[in-house]
C-alpha positions in Angstrom: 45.5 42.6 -13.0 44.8 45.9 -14.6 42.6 48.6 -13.1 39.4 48.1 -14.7 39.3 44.3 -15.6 37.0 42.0 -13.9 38.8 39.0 -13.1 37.5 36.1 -15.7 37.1 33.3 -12.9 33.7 34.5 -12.3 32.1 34.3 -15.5 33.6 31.0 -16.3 32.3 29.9 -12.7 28.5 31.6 -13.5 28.7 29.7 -17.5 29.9 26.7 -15.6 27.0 26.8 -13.0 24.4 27.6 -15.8 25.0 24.3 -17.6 25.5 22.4 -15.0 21.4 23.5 -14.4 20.3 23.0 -17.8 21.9 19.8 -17.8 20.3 18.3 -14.2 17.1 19.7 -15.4 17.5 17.9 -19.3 17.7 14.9 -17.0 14.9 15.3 -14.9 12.7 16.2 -17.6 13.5 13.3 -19.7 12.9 11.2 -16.2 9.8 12.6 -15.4 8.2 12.1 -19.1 9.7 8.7 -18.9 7.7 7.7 -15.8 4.8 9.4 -17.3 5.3 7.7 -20.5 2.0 4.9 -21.0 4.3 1.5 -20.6 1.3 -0.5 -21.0 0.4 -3.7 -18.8 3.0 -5.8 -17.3 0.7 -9.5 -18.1 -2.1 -10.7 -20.3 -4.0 -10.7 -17.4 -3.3 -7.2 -16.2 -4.3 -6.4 -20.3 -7.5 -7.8 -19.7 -8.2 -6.7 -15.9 -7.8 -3.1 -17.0 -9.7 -2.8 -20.4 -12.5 -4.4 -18.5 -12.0 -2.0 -15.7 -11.8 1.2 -17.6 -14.8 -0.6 -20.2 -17.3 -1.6 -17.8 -16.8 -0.5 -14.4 -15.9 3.0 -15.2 -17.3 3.2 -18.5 -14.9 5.2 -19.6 -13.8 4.0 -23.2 -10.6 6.7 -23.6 -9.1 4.9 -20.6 -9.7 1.5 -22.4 -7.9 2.5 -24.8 -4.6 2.3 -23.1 -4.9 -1.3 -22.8 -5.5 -1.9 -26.1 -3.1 -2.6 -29.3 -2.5 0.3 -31.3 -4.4 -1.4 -34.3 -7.6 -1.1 -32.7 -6.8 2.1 -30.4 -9.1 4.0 -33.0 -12.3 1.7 -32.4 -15.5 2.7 -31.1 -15.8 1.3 -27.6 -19.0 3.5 -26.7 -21.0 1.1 -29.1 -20.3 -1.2 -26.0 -21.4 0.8 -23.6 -24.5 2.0 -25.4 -25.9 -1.4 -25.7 -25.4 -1.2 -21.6 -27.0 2.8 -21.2 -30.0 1.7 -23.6 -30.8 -1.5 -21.5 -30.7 0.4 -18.6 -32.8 3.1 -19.7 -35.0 0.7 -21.1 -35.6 -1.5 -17.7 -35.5 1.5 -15.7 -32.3 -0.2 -13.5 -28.7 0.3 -13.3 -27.3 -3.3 -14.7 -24.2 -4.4 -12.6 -21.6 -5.8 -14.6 -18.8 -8.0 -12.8 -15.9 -10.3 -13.7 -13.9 -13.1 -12.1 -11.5 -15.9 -12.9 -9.3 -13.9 -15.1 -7.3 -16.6 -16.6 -4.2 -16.7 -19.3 -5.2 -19.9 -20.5 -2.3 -20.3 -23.4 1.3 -18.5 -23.9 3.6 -18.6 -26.6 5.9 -15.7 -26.9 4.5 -12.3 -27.4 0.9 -14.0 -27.8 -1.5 -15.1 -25.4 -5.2 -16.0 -24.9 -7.0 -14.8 -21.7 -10.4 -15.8 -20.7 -12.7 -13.8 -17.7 -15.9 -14.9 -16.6 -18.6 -11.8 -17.4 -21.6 -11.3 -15.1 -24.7 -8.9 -15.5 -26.9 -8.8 -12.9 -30.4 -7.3 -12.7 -33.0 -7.8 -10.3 -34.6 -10.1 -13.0 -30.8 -12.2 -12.3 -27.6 -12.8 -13.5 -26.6 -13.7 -16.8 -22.5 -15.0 -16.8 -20.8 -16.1 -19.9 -17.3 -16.7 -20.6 -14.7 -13.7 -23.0 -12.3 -14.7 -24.9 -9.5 -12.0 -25.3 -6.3 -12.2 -27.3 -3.6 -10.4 -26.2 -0.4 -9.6 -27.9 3.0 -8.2 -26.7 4.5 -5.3 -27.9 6.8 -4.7 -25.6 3.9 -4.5 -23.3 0.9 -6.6 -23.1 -2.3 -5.1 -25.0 -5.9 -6.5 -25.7 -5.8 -7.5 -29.5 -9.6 -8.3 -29.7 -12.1 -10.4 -27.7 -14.9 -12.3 -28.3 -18.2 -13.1 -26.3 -20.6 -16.0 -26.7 -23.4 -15.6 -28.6 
C-alpha cells in the first residue's frame, strides 16, 4: 500500500453496512404499514357487530365507516344518530340502545345476509325489532346496507 492511501475495505464495509440498514428498515416499514393497514372484518357477523358498535354504542360514525363497503363509505351516518340525540333531548333521558342474536342467516360466496335483534330502552320500555344487513366480501367482509322494520 502507498503512503497516503486509505485502504478501500473500509468504505466498501461502511456502503455495505449502510444498505444493509436501509434495506431492514424498507422492510420494517412496509411491515408495520401492513399491520396498520384497515383489513376489514374477518365474518359477516364481525361486519355487523362492529358497524353497530362504532354506530350506536359509541356513536362515533367515522369508526363505522370502517365496516362499511366503500360504495357507501361517503354516507351520512350522523342522520342516525341525530334521530337518537333529538329523542333524547326531547324526553329528557339517555335512550340505551342494545343488540343480540347476531345471526348470518344466508351465505353464498362473497354475499351474505345477517340479522341482529335491536333494542331501545327507556324508562317508558323497550322497543326490539329485528335489522336486516347485507354484507358483501371484498376481500373482507363489509356492511353493504341494512334495513329496519318499519
Amino acid at each position: 500500500m502507498k503512503p497516503g492511501t486509505k485502504p478501500k475495505g473500509g468504505v466498501y464495509a461502511i456502503l455495505a453496512a449502510l444498505l444493509a440498514f436501509c434495506a431492514l428498515a424498507a422492510v420494517g416499514g412496509y411491515l408495520l404499514i401492513d399491520n396498520l393497514a384497515d383489513r376489514g372484518p374477518a365474518s359477516p357477523k364481525d361486519a355487523v357487530d362492529g358497524f353497530l358498535t362504532a354506530l350506536l354504542a359509541d356513536r362515533d360514525p367515522q369508526a363505522a365507516r370502517r365496516y362499511v363497503c366503500p360504495d357507501i363509505r361517503d354516507s351520512d351516518f350522523t342522520a342516525n344518530l341525530e334521530a337518537i340525540t333529538a329523542e333524547e333531548q326531547k324526553t329528557g333521558e339517555k335512550i340505551a340502545i342494545t343488540w343480540d342474536k347476531v345471526l348470518t342467516t344466508g351465505e353464498r360466496g362473497g354475499n351474505a345476509t345477517v340479522t341482529a335483534d335491536v333494542s331501545s330502552a327507556t324508562s317508558a320500555g323497550t322497543e326490539a325489532s329485528t335489522w336486516t344487513f347485507t354484507v358483501i366480501k371484498a376481500p373482507r367482509w363489509y356492511v353493504c346496507g341494512f334495513a329496519t322494520p318499519g
